[in-house]
C-alpha positions in Angstrom: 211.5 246.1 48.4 209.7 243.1 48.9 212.3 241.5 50.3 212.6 244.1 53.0 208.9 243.7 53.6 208.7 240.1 54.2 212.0 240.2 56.5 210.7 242.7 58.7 206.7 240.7 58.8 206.2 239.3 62.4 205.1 236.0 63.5 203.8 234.2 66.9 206.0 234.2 69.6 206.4 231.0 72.0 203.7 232.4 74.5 201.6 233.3 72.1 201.3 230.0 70.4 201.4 228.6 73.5 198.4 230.9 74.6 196.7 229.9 71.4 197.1 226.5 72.1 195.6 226.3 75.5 192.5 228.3 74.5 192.0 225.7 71.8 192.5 223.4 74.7 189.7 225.3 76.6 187.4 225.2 73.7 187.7 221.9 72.6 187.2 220.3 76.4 184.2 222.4 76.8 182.8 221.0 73.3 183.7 217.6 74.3 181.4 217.8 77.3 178.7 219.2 76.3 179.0 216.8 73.2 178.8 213.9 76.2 176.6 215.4 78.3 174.4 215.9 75.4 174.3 211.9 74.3 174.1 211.5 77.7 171.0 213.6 78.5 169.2 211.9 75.4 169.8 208.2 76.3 168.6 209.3 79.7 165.7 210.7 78.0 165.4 207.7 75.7 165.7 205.0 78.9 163.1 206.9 80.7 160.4 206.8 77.8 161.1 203.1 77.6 160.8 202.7 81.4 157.5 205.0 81.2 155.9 202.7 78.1 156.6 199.6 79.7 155.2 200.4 83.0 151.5 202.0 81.3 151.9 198.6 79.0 151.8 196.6 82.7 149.0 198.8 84.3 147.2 199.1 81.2 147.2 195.7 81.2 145.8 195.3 84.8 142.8 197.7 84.3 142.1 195.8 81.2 142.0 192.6 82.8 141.0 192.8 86.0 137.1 192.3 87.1 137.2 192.2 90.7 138.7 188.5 91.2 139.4 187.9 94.4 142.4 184.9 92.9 143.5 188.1 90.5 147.6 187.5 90.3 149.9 189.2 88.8 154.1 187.9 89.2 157.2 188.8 87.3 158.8 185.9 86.0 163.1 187.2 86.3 164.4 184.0 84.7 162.1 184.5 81.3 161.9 188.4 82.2 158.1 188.9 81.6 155.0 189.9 83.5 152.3 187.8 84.3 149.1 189.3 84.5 146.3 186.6 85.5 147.6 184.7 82.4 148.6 187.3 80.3 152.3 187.6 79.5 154.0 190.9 79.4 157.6 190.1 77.7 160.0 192.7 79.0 163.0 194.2 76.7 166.4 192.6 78.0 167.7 196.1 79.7 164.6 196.3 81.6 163.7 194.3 84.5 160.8 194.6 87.5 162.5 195.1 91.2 158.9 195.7 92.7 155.0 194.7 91.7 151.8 194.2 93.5 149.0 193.7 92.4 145.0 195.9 92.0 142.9 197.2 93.4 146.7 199.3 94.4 149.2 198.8 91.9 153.0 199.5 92.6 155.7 198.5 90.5 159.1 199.9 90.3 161.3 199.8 86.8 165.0 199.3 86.2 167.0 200.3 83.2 170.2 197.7 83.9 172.2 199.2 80.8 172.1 202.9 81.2 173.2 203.5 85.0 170.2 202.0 86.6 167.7 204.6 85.6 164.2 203.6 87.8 160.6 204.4 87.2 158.0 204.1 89.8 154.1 203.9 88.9 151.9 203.9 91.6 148.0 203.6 91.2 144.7 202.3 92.0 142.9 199.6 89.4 139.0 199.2 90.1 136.8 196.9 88.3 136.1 198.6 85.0 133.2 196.8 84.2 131.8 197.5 87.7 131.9 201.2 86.5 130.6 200.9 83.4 127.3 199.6 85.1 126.7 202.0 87.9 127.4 204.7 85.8 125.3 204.0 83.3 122.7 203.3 86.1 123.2 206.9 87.2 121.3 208.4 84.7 118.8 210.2 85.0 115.7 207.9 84.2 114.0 211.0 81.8 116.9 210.6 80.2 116.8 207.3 79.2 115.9 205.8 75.7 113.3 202.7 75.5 113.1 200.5 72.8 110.1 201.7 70.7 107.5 199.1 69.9 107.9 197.8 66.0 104.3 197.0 66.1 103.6 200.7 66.4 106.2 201.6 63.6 105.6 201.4 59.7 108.1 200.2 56.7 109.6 202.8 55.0 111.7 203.3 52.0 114.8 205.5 51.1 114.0 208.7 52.8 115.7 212.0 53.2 113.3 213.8 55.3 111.7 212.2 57.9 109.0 214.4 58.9 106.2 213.3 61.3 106.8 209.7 60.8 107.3 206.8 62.4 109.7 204.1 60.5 111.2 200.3 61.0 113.9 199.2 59.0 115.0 195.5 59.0 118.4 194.3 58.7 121.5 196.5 58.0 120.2 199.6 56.4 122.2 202.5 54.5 120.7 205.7 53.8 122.4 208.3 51.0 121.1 211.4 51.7 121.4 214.7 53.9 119.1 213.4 56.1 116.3 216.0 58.2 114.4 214.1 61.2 111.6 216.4 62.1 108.9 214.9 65.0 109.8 211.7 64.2 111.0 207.7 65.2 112.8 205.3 62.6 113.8 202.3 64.3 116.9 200.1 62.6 117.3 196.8 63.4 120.1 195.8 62.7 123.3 198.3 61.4 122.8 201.9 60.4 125.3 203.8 57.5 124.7 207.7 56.7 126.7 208.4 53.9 126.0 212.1 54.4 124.8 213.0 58.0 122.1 214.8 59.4 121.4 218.7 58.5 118.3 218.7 61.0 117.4 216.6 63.7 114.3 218.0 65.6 112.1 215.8 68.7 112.7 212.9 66.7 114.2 209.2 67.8 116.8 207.3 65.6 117.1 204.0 67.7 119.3 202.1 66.0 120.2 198.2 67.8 123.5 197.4 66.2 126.2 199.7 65.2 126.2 203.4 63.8 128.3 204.9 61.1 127.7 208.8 59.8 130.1 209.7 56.9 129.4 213.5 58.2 128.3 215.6 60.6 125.4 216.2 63.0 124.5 219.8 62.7 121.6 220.8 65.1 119.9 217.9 67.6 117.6 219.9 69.9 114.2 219.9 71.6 114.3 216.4 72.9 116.1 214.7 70.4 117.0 211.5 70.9 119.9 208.8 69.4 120.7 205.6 70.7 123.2 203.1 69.3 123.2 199.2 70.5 126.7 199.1 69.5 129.3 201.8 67.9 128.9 205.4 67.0 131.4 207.0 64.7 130.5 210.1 63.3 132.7 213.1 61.6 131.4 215.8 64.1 128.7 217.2 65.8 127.5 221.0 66.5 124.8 221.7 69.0 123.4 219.6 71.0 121.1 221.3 73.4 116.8 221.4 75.3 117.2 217.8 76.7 118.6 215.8 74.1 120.6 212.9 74.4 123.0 210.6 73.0 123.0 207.1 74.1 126.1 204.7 72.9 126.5 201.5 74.3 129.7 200.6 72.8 132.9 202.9 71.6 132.0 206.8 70.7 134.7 207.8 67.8 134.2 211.6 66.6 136.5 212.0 63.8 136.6 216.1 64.6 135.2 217.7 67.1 132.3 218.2 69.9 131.2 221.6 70.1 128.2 223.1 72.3 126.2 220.9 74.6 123.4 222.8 76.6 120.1 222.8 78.0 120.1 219.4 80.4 121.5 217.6 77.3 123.3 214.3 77.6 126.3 211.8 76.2 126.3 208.5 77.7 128.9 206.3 76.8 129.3 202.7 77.4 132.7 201.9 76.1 135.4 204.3 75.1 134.9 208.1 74.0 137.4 209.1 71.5 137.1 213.0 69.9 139.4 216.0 68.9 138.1 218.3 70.8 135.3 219.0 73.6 134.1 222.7 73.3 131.5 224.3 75.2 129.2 222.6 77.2 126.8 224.1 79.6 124.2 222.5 82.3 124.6 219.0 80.4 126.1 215.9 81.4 128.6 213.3 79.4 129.2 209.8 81.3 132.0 207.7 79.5 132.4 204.1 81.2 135.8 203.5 79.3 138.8 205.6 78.5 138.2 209.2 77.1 140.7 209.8 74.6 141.4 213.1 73.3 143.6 214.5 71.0 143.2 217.8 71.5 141.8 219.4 74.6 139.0 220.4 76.6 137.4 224.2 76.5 134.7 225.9 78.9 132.8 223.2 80.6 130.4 225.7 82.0 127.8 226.3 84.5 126.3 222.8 86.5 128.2 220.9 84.1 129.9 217.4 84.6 132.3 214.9 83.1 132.4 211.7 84.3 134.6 208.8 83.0 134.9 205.3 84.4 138.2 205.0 82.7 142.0 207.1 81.8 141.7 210.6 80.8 143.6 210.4 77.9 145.6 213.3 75.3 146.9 210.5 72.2 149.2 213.7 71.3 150.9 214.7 74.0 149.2 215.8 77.5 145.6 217.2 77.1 144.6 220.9 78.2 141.9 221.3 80.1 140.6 225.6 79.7 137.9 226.7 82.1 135.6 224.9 84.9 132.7 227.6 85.3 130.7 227.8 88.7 129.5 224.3 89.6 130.8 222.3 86.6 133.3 219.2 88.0 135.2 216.5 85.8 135.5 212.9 87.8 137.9 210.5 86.8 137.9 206.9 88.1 141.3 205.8 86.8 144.3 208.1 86.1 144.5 211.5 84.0 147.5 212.8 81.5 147.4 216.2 82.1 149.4 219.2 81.1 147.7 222.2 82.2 144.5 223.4 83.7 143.4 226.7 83.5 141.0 228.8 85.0 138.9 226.9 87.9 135.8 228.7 89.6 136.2 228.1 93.1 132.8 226.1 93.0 134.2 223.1 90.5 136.8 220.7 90.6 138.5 217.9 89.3 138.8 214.4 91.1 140.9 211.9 89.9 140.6 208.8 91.8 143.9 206.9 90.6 146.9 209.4 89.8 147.3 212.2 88.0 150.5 212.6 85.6 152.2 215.5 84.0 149.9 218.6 86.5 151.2 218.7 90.3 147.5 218.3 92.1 149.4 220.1 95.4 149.8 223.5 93.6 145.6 223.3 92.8 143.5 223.4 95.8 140.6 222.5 93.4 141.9 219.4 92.1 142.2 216.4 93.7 144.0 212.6 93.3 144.0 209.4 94.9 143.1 209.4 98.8 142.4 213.1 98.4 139.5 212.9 95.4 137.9 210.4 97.6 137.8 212.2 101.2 137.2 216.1 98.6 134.3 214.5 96.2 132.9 211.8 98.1 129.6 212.2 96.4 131.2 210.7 92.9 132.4 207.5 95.2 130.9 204.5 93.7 130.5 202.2 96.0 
C-alpha cells in the first residue's frame, strides 16, 4: 500500500522547474539591485555630507576670519590639497578637491568628490565683516535701553546676601553667592566675576551689573518693571521665564541658556554681543533680541508676536538638525546678516517677514513671498541694511 502510494506521488515537470527556476532568477536580480542601488544611494548620501562639511568648514572659516581687509586672500593649494584662508590652512580629505573659489564679501566655491563618480557641491554666499556688525548693532539700541556703569562711590560693601531689598551693593573681585537670590529696588555692582549657585526667584527694578563674566547654576524666574542685567563678559544661565515692562539683558560676550527662553514682553530687550546659544525661544511680544554672533539653537523658535524683532549679525543656526521657526504675528520680522538652516516656517502674518541677507539652506525662499535671501532681503527690507 505504501508502495502503491509513493509510485503513483508526482513531481516537477521540466517546465515547471524550469519555470521555478526563472522566477528565482527574477527575484534574485531584483534583490541584487536594490541591494546596489541601496549601497549606492548611501555612499551618495555619505559623499554629499562630506562635500557639505567641508564646504561650511571653508565658509565658516571665511566669516570667522575676515574683517573687511582689502589684501583678504583666500587660494586652494592642488598640489598639498588644502585651503588657504588669509593664512589659515584648511587641509582637505584626499577624495575631495576645490575646482572653484573666490573669495568675501561673495564667496563661491564649488566641491568635487574624485572617488564616488564626481559627486559636486556648490556653496554660494555673501561674508560681511562680522565685527563691523557686532558694533552697529549694538549701536542700534535704543539709548533707554542701555545700562551705565553705576558709580562705586555711590554703592556700599555688602556681605553674603539672599535678598537684596532696597539696597545698593559693591563687591570686589570674583564674588560667589549661595542662595536663591530676590533683588527687589535694588543695584549690587560686581567687579570682577559673578557665580549664582542657585539663581534668582525674584528680580524686581533692580540692577546686577556685573564687569567680568556671569555664571547662574539655575534659573531666572520673573525680571520685570525695569529690571536690568548686564554682563562684561559671559552669561550662562539654566533658563529664564518672563522677562517683561522694559527690562533688559545686556551681554557683551557669549549668551549660553542651558534650557530654554520663554516669554519676553512689554518693550523688553536681549542684546548680545557674541554668540546666543538656547534650546528653545518661546513667546515673545513687542520686545527686541539683537545677537552680533551666531544664534544657535537646538530646538526651535515659537510665536514671535506682535512688533517683535530678531536680529542676528551672524548664522541662524539648529545644532540638531534644521531649526523650526512657528508663527511671525503682525509686524514681528527676524533679520539675518549671514545664512540660516532652516527646515520649516509656519504661519507668517502678511505684515512680518524674514530677511536673510546671505543664503538660506534647507526652506525654498521662492515658495514664501514673505521671506526673503540674498539680493532679494536687501531690495524687500532695506531698512535692516547696515551700511
Amino acid at each position: 500500500m505504501v508502495n502503491k502510494k509513493f509510485l503513483n506521488s508526482k513531481g516537477l515537470t521540466l517546465v515547471e522547474l524550469l519555470g521555478a527556476l526563472a522566477l528565482l532568477g527574477v527575484v534574485t536580480t531584483l534583490a541584487v539591485t536594490t541591494l546596489v542601488q541601496t549601497i549606492q544611494y548611501n555612499n551618495n548620501a555619505e559623499a554629499d555630507v562630506s562635500l557639505r562639511q567641508q564646504a561650511n568648514l571653508i565658509a565658516t572659516t571665511i566669516r570667522n576670519q575676515y574683517k573687511g581687509q582689502d589684501d583678504f586672500n583666500v587660494a586652494y593649494m592642488e598640489e598639498e590639497n588644502l585651503v588657504n584662508v588669509n593664512g589659515q590652512t584648511i587641509k582637505l580629505p584626499p577624495s575631495i578637491t576645490v575646482d572653484l573659489l573666490e573669495g568675501p564679501p561673495n564667496v563661491e566655491l564649488t566641491l568635487t568628490n574624485t572617488e564616488n563618480n564626481n559627486r559636486q557641491f556648490s556653496l554660494s554666499t555673501i561674508v560681511r565683516d562680522r565685527q563691523t556688525y557686532v558694533v552697529k548693532i549694538e549701536q542700534s539700541k535704543d539709548n533707554n535701553h542701555e545700562i551705565p556703569p553705576p558709580d562705586d562711590g555711590d554703592l556700599a560693601n555688602c556681605g553674603q546676601i539672599s535678598e537684596f531689598r532696597d539696597m545698593n551693593c559693591l563687591y570686589e573681585g570674583d564674588r560667589p553667592f549661595y542662595n536663591h537670590i530676590k533683588m527687589i529696588n535694588s543695584l549690587v555692582k560686581v567687579n570682577g566675576e559673578a557665580t549664582f549657585q542657585n539663581g534668582f526667584n525674584d528680580f524686581k527694578n533692580s540692577t546686577l551689573y556685573v564687569t567680568d563674566s556671569t555664571n547662574i547654576s539655575g534659573n531666572i524666574t520673573y525680571l520685570k518693571d525695569n529690571g536690568k542685567i548686564f554682563t562684561g563678559g559671559d552669561l550662562t544661565l539654566d533658563e529664564i521665564n518672563n522677562i517683561e515692562n522694559s527690562s533688559i539683558v545686556e551681554v557683551k560676550g557669549d549668551f549660553t541658556v542651558n534650557n530654554n527662553i520663554n516669554n519676553i514682553r512689554d518693550n523688553s530687550d536681549i542684546i548680545v554681543g557674541g554668540d546666543f546659544t538656547l534650546n528653545d525661544l518661546n513667546n515673545i511680544q513687542g520686545s527686541t533680541i539683537k545677537v552680533g554672533g551666531d544664534f544657535n539653537s537646538s530646538g526651535n523658535i515659537n510665536n514671535l508676536k506682535e512688533q517683535t524683532v530678531l536680529m542676528i549679525g551672524g548664522n541662524l543656526n539648529n545644532q540638531n538638525n534644521m531649526l523650526h521657526i512657528n508663527g511671525l504675528q503682525q509686524g514681528s520680522n527676524i533679520v539675518v546678516y549671514q545664512d540660516a538652516y532652516l527646515s520649516s516656517i509656519n504661519s507668517i502674518h502678511e505684515d512680518s517677514k524674514v530677511c536673510v541677507f546671505g543664503n538660506i539652506y534647507g526652506y525654498d525662499a521662492d515658495n514664501d513671498s514673505r521671506v526673503y535671501e540674498s539680493s532679494d532681503a536687501e531690495n524687500a527690507c532695506s531698512e535692516y541694511v547696515l551700511e
